[in-house]
KOLVOLUM-101463 format. One record per residue (C-alpha): residue number from 0; residue in three letters; z, y, x. Coordinates in nm, 2 decimals, padded with zeros to 4 digits. Each point is the difference from the previous one (the first is absolute). Example, Ala and Ser with C-alpha at 12.3 -4.5 7.8 and 13.67 -1.06 7.14 Angstrom:
2
+-----+------+--------+--------+--------+
: seq : type :     zz :     yy :     xx :
+-----+------+--------+--------+--------+
:   0 :  Ala :  00.78 : -00.45 :  01.23 :
:   1 :  Ser : -00.07 :  00.34 :  00.14 :
+-----+------+--------+--------+--------+
This chain:
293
+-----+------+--------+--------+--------+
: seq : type :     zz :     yy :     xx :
+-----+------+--------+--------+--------+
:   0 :  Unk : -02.29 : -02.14 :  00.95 :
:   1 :  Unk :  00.08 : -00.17 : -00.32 :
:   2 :  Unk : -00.24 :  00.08 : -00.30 :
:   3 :  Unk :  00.08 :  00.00 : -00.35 :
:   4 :  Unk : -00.39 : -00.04 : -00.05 :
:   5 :  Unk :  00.04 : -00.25 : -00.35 :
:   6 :  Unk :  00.02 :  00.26 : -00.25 :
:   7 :  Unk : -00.23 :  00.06 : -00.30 :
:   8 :  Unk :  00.19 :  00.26 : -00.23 :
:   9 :  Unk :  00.10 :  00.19 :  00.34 :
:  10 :  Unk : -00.19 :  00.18 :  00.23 :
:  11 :  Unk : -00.04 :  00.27 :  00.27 :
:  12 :  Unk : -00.37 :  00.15 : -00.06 :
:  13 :  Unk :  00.04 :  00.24 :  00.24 :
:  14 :  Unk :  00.24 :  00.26 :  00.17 :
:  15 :  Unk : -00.06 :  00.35 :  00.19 :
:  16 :  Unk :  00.22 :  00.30 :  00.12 :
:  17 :  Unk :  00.32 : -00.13 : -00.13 :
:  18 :  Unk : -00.07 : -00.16 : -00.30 :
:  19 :  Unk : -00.13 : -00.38 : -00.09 :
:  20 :  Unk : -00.24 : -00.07 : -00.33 :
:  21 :  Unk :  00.15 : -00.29 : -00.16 :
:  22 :  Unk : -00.07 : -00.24 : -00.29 :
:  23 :  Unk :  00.31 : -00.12 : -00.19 :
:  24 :  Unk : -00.17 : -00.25 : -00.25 :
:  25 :  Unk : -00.21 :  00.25 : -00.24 :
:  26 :  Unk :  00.13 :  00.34 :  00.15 :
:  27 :  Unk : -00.10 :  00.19 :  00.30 :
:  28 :  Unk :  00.26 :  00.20 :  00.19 :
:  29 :  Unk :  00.03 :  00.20 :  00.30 :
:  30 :  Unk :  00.33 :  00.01 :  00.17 :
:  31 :  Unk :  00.12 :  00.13 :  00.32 :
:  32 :  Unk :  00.01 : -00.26 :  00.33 :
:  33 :  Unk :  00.13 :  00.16 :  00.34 :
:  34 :  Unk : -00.22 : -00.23 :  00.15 :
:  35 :  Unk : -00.30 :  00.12 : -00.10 :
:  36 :  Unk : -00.03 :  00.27 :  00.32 :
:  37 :  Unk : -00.40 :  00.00 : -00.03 :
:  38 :  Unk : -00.23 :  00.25 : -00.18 :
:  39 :  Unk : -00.28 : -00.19 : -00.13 :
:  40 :  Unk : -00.25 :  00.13 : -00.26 :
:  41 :  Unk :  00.12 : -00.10 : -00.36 :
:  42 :  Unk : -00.33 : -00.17 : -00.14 :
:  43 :  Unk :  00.13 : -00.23 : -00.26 :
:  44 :  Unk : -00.05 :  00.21 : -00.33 :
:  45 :  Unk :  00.34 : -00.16 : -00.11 :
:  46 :  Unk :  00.18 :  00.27 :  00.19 :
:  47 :  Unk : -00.07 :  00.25 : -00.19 :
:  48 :  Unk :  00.08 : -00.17 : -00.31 :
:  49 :  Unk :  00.31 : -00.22 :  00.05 :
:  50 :  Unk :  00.24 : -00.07 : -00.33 :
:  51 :  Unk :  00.30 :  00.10 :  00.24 :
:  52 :  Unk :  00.08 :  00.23 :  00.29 :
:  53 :  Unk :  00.32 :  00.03 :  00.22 :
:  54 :  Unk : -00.04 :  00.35 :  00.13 :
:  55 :  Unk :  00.27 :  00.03 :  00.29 :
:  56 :  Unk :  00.17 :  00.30 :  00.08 :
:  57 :  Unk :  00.01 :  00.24 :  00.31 :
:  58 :  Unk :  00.42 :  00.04 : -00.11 :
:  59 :  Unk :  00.03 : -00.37 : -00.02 :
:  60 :  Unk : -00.06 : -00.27 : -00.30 :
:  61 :  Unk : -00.26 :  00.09 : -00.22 :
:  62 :  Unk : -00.13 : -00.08 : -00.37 :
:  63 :  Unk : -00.22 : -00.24 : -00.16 :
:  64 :  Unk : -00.32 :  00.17 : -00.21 :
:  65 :  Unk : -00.13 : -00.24 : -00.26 :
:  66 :  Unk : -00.35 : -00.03 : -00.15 :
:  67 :  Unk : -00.02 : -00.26 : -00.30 :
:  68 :  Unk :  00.26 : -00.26 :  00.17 :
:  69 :  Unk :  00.22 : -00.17 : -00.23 :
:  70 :  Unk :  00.38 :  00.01 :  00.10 :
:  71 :  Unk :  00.01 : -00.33 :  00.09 :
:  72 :  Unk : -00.18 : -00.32 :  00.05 :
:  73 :  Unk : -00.02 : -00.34 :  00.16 :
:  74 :  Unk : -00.26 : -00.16 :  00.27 :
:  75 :  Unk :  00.00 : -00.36 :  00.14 :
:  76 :  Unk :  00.02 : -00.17 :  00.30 :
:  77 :  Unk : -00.06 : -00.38 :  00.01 :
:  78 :  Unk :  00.24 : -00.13 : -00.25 :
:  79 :  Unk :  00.18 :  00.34 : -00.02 :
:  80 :  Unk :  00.07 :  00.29 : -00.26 :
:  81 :  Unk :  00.13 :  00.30 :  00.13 :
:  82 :  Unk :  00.06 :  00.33 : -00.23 :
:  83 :  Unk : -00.09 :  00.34 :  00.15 :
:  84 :  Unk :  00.12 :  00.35 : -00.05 :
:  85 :  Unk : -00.04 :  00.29 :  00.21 :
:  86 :  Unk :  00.34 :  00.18 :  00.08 :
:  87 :  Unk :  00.09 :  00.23 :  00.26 :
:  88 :  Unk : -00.05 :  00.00 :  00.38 :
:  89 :  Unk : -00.37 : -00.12 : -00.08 :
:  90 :  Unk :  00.10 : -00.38 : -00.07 :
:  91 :  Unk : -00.14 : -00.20 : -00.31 :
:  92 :  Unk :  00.32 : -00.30 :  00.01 :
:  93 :  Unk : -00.22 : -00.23 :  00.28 :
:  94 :  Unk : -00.11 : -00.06 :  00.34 :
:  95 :  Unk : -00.33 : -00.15 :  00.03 :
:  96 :  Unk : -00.02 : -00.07 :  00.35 :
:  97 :  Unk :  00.31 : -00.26 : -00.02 :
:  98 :  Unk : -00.23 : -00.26 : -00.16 :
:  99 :  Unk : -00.04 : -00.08 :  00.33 :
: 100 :  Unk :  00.32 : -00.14 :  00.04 :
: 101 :  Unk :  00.06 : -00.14 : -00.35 :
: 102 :  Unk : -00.27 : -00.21 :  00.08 :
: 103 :  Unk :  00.14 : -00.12 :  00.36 :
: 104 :  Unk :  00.37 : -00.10 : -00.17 :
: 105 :  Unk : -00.15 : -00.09 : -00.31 :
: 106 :  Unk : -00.20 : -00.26 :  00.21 :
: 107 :  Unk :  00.32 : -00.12 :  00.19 :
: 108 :  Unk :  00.21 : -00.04 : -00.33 :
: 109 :  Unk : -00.27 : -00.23 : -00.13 :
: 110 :  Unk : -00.06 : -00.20 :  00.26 :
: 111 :  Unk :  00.36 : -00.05 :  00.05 :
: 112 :  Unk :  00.02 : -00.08 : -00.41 :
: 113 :  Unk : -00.27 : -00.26 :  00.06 :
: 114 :  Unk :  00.18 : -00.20 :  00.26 :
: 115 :  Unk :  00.35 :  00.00 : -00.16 :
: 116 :  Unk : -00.07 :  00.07 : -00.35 :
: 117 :  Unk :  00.36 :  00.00 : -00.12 :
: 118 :  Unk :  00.11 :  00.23 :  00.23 :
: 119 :  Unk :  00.13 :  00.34 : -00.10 :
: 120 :  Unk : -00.13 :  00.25 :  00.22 :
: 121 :  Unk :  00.24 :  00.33 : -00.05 :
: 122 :  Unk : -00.16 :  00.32 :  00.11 :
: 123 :  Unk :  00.16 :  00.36 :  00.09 :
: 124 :  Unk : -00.20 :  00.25 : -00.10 :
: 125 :  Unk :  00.19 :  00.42 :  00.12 :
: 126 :  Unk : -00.13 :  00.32 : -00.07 :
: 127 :  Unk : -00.22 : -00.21 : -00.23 :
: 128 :  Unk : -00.12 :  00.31 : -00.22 :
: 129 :  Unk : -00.23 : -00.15 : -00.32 :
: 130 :  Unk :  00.00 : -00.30 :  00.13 :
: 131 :  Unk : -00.32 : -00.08 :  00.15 :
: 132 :  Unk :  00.14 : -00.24 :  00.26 :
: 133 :  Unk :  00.24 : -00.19 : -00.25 :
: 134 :  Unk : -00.32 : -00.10 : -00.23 :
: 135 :  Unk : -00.19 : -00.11 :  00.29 :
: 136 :  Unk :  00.31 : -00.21 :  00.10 :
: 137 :  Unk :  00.05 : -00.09 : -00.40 :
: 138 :  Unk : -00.37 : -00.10 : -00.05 :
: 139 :  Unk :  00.03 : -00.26 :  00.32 :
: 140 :  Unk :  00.33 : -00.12 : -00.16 :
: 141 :  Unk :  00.31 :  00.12 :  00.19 :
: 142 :  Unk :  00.34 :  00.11 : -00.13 :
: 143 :  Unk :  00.00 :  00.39 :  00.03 :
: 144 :  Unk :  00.25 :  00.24 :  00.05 :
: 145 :  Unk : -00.14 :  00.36 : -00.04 :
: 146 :  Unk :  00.22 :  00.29 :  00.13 :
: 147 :  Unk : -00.02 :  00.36 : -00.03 :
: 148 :  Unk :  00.20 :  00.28 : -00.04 :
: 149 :  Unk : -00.22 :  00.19 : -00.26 :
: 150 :  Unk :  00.07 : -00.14 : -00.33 :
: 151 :  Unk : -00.34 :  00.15 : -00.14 :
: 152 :  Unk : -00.18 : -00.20 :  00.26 :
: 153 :  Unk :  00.18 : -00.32 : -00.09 :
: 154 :  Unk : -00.07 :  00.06 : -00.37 :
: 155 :  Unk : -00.38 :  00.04 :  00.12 :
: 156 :  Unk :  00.00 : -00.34 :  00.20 :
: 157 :  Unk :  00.13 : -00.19 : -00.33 :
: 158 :  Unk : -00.31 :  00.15 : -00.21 :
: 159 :  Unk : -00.24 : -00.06 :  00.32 :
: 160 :  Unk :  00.18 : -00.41 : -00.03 :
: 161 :  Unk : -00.02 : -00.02 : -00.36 :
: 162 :  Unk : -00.44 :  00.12 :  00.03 :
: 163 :  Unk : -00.03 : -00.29 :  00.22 :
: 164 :  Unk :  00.14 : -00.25 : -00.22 :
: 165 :  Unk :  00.32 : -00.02 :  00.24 :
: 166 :  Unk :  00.28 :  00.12 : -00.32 :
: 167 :  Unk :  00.18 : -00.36 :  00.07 :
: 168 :  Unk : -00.10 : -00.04 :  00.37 :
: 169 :  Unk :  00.33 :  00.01 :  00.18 :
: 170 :  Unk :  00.10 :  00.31 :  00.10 :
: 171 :  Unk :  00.29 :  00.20 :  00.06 :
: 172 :  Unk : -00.01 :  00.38 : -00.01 :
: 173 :  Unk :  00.24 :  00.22 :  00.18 :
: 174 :  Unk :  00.01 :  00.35 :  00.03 :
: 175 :  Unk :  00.25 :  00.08 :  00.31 :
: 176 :  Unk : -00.01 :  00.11 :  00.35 :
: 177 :  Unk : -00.16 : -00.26 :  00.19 :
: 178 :  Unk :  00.23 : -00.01 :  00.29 :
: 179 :  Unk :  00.29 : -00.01 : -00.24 :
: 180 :  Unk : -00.17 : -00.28 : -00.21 :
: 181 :  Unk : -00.08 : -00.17 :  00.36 :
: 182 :  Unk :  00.34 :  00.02 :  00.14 :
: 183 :  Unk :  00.20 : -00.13 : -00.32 :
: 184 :  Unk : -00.30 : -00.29 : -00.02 :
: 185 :  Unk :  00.11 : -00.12 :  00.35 :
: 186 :  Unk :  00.38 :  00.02 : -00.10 :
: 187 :  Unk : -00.10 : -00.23 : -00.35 :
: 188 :  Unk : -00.15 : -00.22 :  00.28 :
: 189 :  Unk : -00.36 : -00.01 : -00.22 :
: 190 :  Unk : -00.30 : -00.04 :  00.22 :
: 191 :  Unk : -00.31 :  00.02 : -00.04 :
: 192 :  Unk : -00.37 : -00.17 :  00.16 :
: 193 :  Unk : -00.14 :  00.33 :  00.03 :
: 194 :  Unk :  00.04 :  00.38 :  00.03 :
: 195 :  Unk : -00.24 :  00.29 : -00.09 :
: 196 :  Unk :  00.07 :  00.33 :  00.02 :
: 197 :  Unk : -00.22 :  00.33 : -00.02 :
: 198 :  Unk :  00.30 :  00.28 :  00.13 :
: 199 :  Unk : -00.08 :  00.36 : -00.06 :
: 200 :  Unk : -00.02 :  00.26 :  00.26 :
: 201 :  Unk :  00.27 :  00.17 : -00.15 :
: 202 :  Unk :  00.22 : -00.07 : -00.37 :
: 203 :  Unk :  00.33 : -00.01 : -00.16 :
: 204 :  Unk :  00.17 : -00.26 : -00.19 :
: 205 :  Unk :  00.12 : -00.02 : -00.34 :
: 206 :  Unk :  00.33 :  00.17 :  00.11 :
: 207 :  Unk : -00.16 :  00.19 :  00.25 :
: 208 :  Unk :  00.00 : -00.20 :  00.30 :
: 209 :  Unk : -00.24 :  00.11 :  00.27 :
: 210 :  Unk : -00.25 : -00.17 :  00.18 :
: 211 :  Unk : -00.24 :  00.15 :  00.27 :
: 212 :  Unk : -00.20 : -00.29 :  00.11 :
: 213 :  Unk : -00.03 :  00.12 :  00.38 :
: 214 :  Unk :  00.40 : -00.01 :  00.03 :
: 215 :  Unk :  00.06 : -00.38 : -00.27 :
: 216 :  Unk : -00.31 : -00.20 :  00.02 :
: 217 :  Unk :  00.13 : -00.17 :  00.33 :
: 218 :  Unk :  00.32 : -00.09 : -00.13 :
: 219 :  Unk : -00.09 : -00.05 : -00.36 :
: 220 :  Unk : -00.25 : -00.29 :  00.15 :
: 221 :  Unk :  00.24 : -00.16 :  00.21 :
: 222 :  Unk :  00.29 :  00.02 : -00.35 :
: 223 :  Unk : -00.31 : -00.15 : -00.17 :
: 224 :  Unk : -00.01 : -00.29 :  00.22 :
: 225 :  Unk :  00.37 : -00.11 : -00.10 :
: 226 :  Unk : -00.15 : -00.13 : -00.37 :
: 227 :  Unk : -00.29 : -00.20 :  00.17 :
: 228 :  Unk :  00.03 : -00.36 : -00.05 :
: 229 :  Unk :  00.03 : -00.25 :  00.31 :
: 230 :  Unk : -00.39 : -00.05 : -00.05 :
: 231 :  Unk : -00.15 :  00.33 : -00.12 :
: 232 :  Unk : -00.40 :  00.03 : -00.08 :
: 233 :  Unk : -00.06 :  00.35 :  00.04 :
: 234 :  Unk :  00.16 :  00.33 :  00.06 :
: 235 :  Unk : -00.22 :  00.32 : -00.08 :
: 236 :  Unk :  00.03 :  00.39 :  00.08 :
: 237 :  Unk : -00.25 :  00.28 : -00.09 :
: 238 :  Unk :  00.05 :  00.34 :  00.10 :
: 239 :  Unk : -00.25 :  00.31 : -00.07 :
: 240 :  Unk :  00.21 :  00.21 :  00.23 :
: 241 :  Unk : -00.24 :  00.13 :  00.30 :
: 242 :  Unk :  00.28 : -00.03 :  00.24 :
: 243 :  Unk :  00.03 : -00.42 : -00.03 :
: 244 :  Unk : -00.28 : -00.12 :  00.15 :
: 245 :  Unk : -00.10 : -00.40 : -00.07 :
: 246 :  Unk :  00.12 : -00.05 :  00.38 :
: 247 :  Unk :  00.34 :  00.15 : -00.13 :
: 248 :  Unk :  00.03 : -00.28 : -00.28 :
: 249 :  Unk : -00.12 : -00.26 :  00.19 :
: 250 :  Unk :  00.31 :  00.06 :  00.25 :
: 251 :  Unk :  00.29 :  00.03 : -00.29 :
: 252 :  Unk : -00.16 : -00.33 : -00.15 :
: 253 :  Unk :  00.01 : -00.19 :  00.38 :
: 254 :  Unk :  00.38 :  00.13 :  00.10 :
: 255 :  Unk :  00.13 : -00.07 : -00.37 :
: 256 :  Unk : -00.20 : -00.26 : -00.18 :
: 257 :  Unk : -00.18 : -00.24 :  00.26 :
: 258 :  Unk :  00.25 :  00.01 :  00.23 :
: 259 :  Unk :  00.19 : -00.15 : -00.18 :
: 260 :  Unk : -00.26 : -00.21 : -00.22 :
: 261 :  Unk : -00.27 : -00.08 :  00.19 :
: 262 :  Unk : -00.36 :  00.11 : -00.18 :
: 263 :  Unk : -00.24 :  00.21 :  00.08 :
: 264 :  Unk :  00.00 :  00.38 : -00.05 :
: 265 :  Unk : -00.27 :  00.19 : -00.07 :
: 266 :  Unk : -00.06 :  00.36 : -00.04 :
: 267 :  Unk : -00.31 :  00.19 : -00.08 :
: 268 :  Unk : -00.13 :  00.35 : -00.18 :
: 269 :  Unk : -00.06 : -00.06 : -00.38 :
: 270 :  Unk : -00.30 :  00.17 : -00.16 :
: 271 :  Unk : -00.32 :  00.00 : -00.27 :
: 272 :  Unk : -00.37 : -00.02 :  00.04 :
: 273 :  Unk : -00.15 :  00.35 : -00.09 :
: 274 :  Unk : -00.34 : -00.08 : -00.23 :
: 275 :  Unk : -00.20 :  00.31 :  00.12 :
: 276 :  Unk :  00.00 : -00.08 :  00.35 :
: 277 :  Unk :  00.17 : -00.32 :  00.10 :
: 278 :  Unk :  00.30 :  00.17 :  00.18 :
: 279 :  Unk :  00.38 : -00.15 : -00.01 :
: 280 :  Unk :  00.23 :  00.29 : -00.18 :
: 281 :  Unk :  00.28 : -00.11 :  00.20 :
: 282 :  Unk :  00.32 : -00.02 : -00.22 :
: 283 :  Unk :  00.36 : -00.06 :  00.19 :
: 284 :  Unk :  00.04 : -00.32 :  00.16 :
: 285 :  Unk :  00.22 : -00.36 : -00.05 :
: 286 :  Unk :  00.19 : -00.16 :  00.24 :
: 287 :  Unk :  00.01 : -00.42 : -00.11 :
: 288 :  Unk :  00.17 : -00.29 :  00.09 :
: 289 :  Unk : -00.06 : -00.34 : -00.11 :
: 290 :  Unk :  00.11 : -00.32 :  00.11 :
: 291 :  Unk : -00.29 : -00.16 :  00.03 :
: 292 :  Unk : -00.39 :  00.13 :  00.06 :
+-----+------+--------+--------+--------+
């Protein structure tokens, strides 16, 4: 399992029937996991007291319950600045547990920079919601092209760029359907050194396009592979969705990417270190190829 285990303004504390105790910089929050299938007792006072809590309903969804939490505020990680508001479906704008794999392409990027330091290194970031992935790639100083078909999400990533001192980093933001942005980039003939993308179990697209990531993530991968370069660096797909399993990913990444590549593919369970007890909260998985180890 991959840990994103380098945080200070994050933290699991500890989690119980449902429900994780978390630390977003000053503000404790509880929030549903579906991971969490264990009742264990609740001894942290901080449960009882949290500034935020997603209560999940028995009809579906639920609603947040606030206790002195601001609307919105910003944590850091490493060299990063990312703004934080909770909205609906229990989210607060960021994914902790990808660290882990900002800091694996972040690392590649660099050292890549640091052997050819005039080389422009253009990265595809798709479904790249506020933009988490593109700082990491900005901060290790690629070319990014964010993509996602919320415009609310894009406008989020900008603020998140601008926090972390990335307002003239190059950039490019789109807000479109990702295939439909993937399959005009490959008629344009622009290709990229690398692809991310973080697909959601189920969306729709700016015109309402639909996407159900059991049915497209197969071919959408193997479309994404047309905008690779000759000699990519890395290729990158997380999934929370139970049903794609890392050994799932690993496969899509050998038939479409190292087949025809080369590289290594790797594929393993993402999570975070829980504080209370020194358990993994497991949190989706990422399928990764690179070129090189």
């Amino acid at each position: 399992m991959w840990l994103a285990d380098s945080w200070k303004d994050y933290e699991v504390i500890d989690t119980s029937n449902g429900e994780k105790l978390e630390r977003w910089g000053d503000y404790i929050l509880v929030r549903p996991d579906p991971q969490v299938l264990w009742d264990t007792e609740k001894a942290d006072k901080r449960w009882k007291k949290p500034n935020g809590h997603y209560h999940r309903s028995n009809k579906g969804g639920g609603e947040w319950e606030f206790f002195d939490l601001p609307k919105e505020w910003n944590i850091t990680y490493k060299d990063m600045v990312f703004h934080l508001q909770p909205f609906n479906f229990k989210h607060t704008g960021l994914f902790p547990e990808q660290a882990a794999n900002w800091d694996w392409f972040g690392d590649i990027i660099r050292r890549e920079k640091e052997k050819n330091p005039e080389k422009e290194i253009k990265v595809l970031n798709l479904f790249a919601y506020t933009g988490g992935a593109t700082i990491a790639a900005a901060k290790a100083g690629a070319n990014v092209t964010h993509v996602d078909a919320s415009k609310g999400m894009v406008t989020w990533a900008k603020e998140n760029a601008v926090l972390s001192g990335l307002s003239e980093a190059p950039i490019r933001y789109i807000v479109d359907d990702c295939v439909k942005f993937v399959e005009r980039e490959i008629r344009r003939g622009n290709l990229y050194d690398a692809v991310i993308m973080d697909p959601p179990s189920y969306g729709r697209g700016p015109k309402g396009e639909t996407w159900k990531i059991e049915e497209n993530i197969h071919p959408f991968v193997k479309l994404s592979t047309g905008v690779l370069k000759e000699n990519p660096l890395f290729f990158l797909i997380n999934s929370y969705t139970t049903g794609l399993q890392p050994a799932v990913l690993s496969y899509m990444l050998g038939l479409e990417v190292q087949s025809k590549h080369g590289g290594i593919v790797r594929a393993e369970e993402i999570g975070i270190p829980v504080t209370s007890n020194k358990l993994i909260l497991p949190c989706g998985a990422s399928g990764r190829w690179s070129s090189q180890l």
